[in-house]
MARKEPA-91158 format. One record per residue: residue in three letters; y, z negated, x of N, C-alpha, C in turn. Coordinates in steps of 0.02 Angstrom, whole numbers, plus 50000, padded with zeros to 5 digits. Atoms other than C-alpha are relative to their C-alpha. Example, Ala and Ser with C-alpha at 12.3 -4.5 7.8 and 13.67 -1.06 7.14 Angstrom:
REM MARKEPA-91158
ALA499415000050045497754961050615500605000050045/SER499415000349958499474964350684500554996349961/
END
This chain:
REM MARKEPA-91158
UNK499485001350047513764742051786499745001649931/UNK500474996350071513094740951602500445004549967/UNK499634993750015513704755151505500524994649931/UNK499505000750023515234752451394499684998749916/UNK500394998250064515044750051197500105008249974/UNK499734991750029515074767751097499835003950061/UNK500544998849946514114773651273499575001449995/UNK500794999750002512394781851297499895001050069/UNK500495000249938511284779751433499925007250008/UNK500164993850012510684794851507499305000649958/UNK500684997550042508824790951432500125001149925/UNK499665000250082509724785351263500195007949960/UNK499734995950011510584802751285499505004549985/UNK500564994749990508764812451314499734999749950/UNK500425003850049507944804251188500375002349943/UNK499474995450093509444808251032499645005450014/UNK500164993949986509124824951117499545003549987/UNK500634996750009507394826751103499684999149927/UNK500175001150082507304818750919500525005249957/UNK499464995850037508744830750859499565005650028/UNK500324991649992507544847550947499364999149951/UNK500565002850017505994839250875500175001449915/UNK499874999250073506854838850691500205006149979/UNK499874991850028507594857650704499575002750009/UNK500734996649992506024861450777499355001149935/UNK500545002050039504964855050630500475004849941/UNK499884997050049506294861350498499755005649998/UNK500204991850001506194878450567499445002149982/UNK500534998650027504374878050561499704999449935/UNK500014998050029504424873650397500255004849962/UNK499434994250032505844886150328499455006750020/UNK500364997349981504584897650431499315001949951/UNK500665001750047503134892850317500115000549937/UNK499564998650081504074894150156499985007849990/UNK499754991950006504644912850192499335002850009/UNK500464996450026502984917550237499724999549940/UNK500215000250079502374908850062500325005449964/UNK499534996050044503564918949978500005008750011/UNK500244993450007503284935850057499215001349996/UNK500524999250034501464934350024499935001149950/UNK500294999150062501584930649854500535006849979/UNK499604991950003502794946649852499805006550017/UNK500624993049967501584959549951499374996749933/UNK500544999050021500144953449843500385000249914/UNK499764998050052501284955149681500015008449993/UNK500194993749969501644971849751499255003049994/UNK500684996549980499714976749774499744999349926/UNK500194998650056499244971149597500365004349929/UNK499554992450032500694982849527499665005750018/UNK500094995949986500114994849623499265000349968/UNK500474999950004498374993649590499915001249901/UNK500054999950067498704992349398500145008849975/UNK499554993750033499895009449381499525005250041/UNK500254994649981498505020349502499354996649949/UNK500464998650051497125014249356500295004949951/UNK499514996650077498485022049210499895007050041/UNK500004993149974498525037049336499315004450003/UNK500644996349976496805037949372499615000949916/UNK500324999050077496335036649179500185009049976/UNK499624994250005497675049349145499675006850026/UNK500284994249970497055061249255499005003650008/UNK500564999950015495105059549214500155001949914/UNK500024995950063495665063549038499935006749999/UNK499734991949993496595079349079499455002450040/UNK500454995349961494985084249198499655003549938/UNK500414997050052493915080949038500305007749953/UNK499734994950035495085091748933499785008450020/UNK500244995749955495085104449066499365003249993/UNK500804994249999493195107949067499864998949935/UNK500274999550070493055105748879500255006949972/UNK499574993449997494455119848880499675007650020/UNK500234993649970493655132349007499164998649957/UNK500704998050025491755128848923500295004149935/UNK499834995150052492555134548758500055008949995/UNK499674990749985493375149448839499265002650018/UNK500654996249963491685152948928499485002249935/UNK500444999950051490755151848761500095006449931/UNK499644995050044491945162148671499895007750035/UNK500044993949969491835176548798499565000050070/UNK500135000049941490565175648908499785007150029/UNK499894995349944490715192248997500655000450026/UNK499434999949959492335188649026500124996050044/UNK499995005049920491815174849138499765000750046/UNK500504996349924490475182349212500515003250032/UNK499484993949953491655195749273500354993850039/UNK499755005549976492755182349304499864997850091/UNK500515003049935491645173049426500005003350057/UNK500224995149950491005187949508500565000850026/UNK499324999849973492745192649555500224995250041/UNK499755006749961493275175449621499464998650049/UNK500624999749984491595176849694500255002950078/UNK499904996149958491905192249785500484999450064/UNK499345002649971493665186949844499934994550058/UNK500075005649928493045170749938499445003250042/UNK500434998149942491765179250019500135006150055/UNK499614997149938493035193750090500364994950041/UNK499355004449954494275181150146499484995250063/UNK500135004249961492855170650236499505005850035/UNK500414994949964492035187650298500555001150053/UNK499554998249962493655189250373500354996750043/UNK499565006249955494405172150446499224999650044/UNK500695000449952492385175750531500035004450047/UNK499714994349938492995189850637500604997250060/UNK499495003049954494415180650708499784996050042/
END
């Protein structure tokens, strides 16, 4: 009996079926492909932020070292028996504490 008008076959029916999975299939994969574009260029936005603000840090903090030992040479220059002592003392100190975590 041929099928009616406004009727689908069952292949007619498989076939819409498989061109309607085939087209959400493909969207998805692109919508898929988009979002990863987009969080890439968002992690590697990310990484060159980051990478910019630990140079400012790392400058920053190579200043303040320099400062630092421009600071203590002064002091050392200004008084040096008060560094010697100094020393010796801080000296002495790590070599009880590691005379002593050597017994344990």
């Amino acid at each position: 009996m041929p099928p009616k008008a406004g009727q689908l076959t069952t292949d007619e029916a498989s076939a819409a079926a498989n061109d309607t999975a085939a087209r959400i299939s493909a969207d998805a994969q692109k919508a898929i492909a988009d979002a990863v574009k987009r969080i890439e260029g968002a992690v590697q936005q990310g990484l060159e932020q980051l990478r910019a603000q630990s140079r400012v840090y790392a400058d920053v903090a190579g200043e303040q070292l320099d400062e630092a030992a421009r600071a203590a040479s002064e002091q050392i220059r200004a008084r040096p028996l008060a560094a010697t002592g100094a020393a010796l003392g801080v000296g002495v100190l790590i070599g009880l504490l590691l005379a002593s975590a050597s017994r344990r």
